[in-house]
C-alpha positions in Angstrom: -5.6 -15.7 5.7 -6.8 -17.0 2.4 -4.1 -16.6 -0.5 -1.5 -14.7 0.9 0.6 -15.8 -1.4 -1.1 -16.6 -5.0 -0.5 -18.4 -8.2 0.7 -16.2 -11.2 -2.2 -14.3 -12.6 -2.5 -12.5 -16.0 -5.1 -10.4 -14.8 -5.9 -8.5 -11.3 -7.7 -6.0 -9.1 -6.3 -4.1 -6.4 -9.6 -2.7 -4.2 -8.6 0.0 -1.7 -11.5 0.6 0.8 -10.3 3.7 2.3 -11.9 6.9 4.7 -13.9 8.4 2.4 -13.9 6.0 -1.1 -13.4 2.9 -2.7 -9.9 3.3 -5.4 -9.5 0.0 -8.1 -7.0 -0.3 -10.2 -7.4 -3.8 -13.3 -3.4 -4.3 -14.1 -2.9 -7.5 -16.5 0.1 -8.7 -17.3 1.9 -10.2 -20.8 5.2 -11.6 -21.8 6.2 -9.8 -18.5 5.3 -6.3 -19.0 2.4 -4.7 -17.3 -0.6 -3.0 -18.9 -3.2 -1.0 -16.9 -6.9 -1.8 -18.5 -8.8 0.5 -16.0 -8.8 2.2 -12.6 -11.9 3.4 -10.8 -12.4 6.0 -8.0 -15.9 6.3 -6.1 -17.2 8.3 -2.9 -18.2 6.4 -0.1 -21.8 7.8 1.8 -21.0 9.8 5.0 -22.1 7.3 7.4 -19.2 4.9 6.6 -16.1 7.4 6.7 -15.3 6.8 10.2 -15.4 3.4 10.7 -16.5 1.1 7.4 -16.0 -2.3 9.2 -17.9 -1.1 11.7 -20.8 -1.1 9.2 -22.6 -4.0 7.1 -20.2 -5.0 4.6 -23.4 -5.2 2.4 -23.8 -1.3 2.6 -20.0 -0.8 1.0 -20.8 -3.5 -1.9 -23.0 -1.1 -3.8 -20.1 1.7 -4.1 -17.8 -0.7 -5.0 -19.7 -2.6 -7.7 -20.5 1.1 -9.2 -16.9 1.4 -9.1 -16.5 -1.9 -11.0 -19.0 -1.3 -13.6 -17.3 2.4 -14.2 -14.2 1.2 -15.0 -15.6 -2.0 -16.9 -13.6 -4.4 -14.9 -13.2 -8.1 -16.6 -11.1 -9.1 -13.6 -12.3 -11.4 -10.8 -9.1 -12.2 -8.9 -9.2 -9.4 -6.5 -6.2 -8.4 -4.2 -7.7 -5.9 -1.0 -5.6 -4.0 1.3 -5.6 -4.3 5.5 -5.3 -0.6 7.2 -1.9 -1.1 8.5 -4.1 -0.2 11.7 -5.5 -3.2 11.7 -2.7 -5.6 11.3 0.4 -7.1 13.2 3.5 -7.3 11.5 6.3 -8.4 12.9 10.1 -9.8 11.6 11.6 -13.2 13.2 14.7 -14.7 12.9 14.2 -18.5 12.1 16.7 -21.7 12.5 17.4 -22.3 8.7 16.6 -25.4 7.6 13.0 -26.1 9.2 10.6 -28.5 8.0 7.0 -26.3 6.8 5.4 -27.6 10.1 8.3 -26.9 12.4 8.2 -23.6 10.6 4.7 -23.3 11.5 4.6 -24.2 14.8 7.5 -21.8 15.9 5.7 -18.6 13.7 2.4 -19.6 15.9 4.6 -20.0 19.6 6.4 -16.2 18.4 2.6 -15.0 17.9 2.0 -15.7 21.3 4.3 -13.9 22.3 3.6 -10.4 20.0 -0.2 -10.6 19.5 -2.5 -9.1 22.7 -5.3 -11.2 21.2 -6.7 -14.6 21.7 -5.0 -16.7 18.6 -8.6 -18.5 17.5 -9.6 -14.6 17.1 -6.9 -14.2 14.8 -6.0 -14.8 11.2 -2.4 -15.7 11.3 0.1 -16.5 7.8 3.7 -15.9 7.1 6.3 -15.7 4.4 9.9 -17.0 4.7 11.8 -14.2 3.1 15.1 -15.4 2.8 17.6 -18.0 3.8 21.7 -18.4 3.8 22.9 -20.5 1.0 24.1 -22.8 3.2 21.3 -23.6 5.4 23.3 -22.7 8.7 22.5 -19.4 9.6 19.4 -17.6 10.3 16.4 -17.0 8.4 14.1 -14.5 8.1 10.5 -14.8 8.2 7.7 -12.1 7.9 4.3 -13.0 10.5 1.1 -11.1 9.7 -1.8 -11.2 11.8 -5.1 -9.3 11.9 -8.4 -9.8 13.4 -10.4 -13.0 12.0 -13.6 -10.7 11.8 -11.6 -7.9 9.9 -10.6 -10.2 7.6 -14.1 -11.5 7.0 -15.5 -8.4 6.5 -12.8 -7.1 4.0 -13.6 -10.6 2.0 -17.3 -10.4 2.2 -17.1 -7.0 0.3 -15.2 -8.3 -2.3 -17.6 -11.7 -2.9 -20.8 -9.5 -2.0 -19.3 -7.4 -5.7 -18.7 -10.8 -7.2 -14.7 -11.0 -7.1 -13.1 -13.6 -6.0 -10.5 -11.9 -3.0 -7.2 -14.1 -4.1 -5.0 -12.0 -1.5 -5.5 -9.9 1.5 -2.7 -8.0 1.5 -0.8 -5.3 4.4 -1.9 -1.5 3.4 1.7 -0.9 3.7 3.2 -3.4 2.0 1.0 -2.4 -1.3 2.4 1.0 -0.9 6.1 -0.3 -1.2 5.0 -1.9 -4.5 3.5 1.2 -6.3 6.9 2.8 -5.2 8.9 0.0 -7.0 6.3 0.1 -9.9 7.4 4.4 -10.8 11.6 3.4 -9.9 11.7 -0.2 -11.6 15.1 -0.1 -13.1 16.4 3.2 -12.2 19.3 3.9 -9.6 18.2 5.6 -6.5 20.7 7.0 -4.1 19.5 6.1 -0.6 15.7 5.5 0.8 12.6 6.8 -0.8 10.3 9.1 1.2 6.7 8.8 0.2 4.5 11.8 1.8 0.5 10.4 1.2 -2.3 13.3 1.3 -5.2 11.0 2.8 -8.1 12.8 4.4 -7.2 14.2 7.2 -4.3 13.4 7.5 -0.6 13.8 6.1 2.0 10.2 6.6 5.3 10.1 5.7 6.4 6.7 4.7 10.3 5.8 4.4 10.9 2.8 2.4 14.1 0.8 1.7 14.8 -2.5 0.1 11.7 -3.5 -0.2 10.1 -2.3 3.4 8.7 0.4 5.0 11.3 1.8 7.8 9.4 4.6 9.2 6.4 5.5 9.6 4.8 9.8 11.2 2.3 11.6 10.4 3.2 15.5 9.6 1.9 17.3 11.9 0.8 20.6 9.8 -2.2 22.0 11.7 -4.9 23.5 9.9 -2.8 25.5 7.2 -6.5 27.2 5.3 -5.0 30.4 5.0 -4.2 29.4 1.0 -2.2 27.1 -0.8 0.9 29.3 -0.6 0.5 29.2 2.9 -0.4 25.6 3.1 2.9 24.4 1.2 4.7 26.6 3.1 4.2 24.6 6.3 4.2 21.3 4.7 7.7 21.8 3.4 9.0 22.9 7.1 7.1 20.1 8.4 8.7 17.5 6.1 11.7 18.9 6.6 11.7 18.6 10.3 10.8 15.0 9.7 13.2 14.2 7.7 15.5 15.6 10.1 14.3 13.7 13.0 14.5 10.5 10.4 18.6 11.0 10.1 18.7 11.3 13.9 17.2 8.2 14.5 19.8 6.3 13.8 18.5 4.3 11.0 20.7 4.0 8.5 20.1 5.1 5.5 19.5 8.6 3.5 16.7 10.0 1.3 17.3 9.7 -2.0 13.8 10.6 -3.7 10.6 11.8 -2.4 7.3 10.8 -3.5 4.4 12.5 -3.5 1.0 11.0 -3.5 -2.8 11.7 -2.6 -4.9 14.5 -3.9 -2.9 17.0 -3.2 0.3 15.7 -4.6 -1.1 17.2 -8.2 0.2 20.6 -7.9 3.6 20.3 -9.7 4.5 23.7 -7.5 4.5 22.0 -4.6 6.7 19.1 -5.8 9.1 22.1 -7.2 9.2 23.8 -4.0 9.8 20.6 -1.7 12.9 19.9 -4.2 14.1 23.7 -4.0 13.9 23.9 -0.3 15.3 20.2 0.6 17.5 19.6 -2.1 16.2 16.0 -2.5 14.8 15.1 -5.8 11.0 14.8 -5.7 8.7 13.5 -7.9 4.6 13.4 -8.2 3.4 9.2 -7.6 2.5 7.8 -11.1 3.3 4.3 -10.7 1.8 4.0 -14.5 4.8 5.6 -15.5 6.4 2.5 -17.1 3.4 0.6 -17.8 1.6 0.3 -21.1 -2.1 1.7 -20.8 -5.5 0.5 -22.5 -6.3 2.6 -25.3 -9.8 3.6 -23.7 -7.9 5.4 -20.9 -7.1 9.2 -21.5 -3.1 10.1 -20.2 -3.8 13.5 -19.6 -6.7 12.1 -17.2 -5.0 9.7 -16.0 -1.6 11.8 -14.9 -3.9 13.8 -12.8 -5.5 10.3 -10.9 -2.0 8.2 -10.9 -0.9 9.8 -7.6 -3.9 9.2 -5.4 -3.9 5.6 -7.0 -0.3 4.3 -6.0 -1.7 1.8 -3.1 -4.6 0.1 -5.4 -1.8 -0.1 -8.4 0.2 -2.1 -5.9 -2.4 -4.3 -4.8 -2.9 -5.3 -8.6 0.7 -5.7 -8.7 0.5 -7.8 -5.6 -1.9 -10.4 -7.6 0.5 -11.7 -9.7 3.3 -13.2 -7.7 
């Protein structure tokens, strides 16, 4: 997988190809403080909803290069996200101490193991996450892997828009950085519990130190009978999941929830969810802390910062 892991940037792009549009979000970044220059949201056509890779990659380049040219991007390192659907994630404990080829050949003997695919059909990296001080215990190393062809497609509608795709990064993993992008510095009391509003579907994501924990989708039917009615059953749905979460026996408790995705705007909904659970919540702006361009509206942007939380952590992702 090409530049997993990057040189430091000062300025990036996150592209998020997702169901129904392309999201971008242009962070730069000076004397170590970030500064959003422009963000860009566009529809994609019908045909491509369902299944984009399944389509030319040539067909997607036009949306995203109007979505480019909307926001004015100066940017060429471009960071795009994997659907966590598509990718193979998986933890392994490591002798420390390992040489970077010993290292590689064990990551590629586990992948045999974990991956149901033929290994010359797969892009394959990894990441050594940590290691004890004193080199005798075990370290801990993070495998990725995802269909070759995947990956080329994801790539090929980045350079088709003329960007130059730097990292291909884990949808998941990007959504762990917009979360520590809105709660840099501030003391949270237990996990974080992001509810996304995609199309068609509702996920609750629970992330701690750094990683996503658990993942379900809320099951809440087709509430049309009004919004009332429509937070009424995602609050009792959320709540049940969160109860099934503390009887799972992962350890850990919810101190925040997130909201993000369209309908994550209605402040009502974020007041009621609080009321009714008792857990602080909060609407997604991970913006919050940054500086912004002067071309870019707040009261605008309040209203776009919580469906953009996984294309701000791509950018973010550019400049490790």
């Amino acid at each position: 997988m090409p530049g997993l892991f990057p040189q430091t940037r000062q300025r990036c792009v996150g592209v998020q190809i997702g169901q129904q549009s392309i999201k971008l979000v242009e962070l730069s970044r000076s004397q170590g403080r970030f500064k959003l220059q422009s963000y860009a949201m566009e529809p994609l056509p019908a045909g491509l909803v369902n299944d984009q890779t399944g389509a030319e990659a040539k067909s997607v380049v036009p949306v995203l290069l109007r979505a480019l040219e909307k926001a004015q991007v100066i940017a060429r390192d471009a960071i795009i996200a994997m659907p966590d659907g598509q990718v193979i994630c998986k933890s392994l404990e490591v002798e420390a101490g390992l040489s970077e080829v010993e290292l590689e050949l064990h990551v590629r003997f586990e992948a045999e193991q974990y991956i149901p695919y033929a290994l010359d059909d797969m892009a394959l990296d990894f990441e050594l996450q940590d290691h004890p001080s004193n080199h005798t215990g075990p370290a801990r190393v993070l495998m990725v892997a995802c269909r070759q062809e995947a990956l080329e497609w994801h790539c090929s509608v980045l350079t088709g828009a003329g960007l130059v795709p730097r990292v291909v990064a884990v949808q998941a993993h990007a959504l762990v950085r917009g979360v520590e992008a809105m709660t840099a510095g501030q003391a949270l009391n237990g996990a974080v519990a992001v509810v996304d509003f995609a199309p068609h579907t509702i996920l609750l994501s629970i992330v701690q130190q750094g990683q996503v924990i658990y993942v379900r989708e809320l099951l809440c039917g087709q509430a049309t009978a009004g919004a009332q009615a429509f937070e009424t059953t995602i609050v009792e749905e959320l709540e049940r999941e969160l109860g099934l979460f503390a009887d799972s026996g992962v350890d850990g408790r919810i101190g925040l929830i997130v909201l993000a995705g369209e309908a994550a705007m209605d402040p009502l909904l974020a007041q009621r969810v609080e009321s009714r659970l008792g857990t602080p919540t909060r609407i997604a702006n991970p913006f919050a802390l940054m500086d912004l361009d002067p071309s870019l509206t707040p009261e605008a942007l309040l209203c776009d910062a919580p469906v953009l939380l996984t294309a701000c952590g791509l950018a973010l992702r550019g400049f490790d």
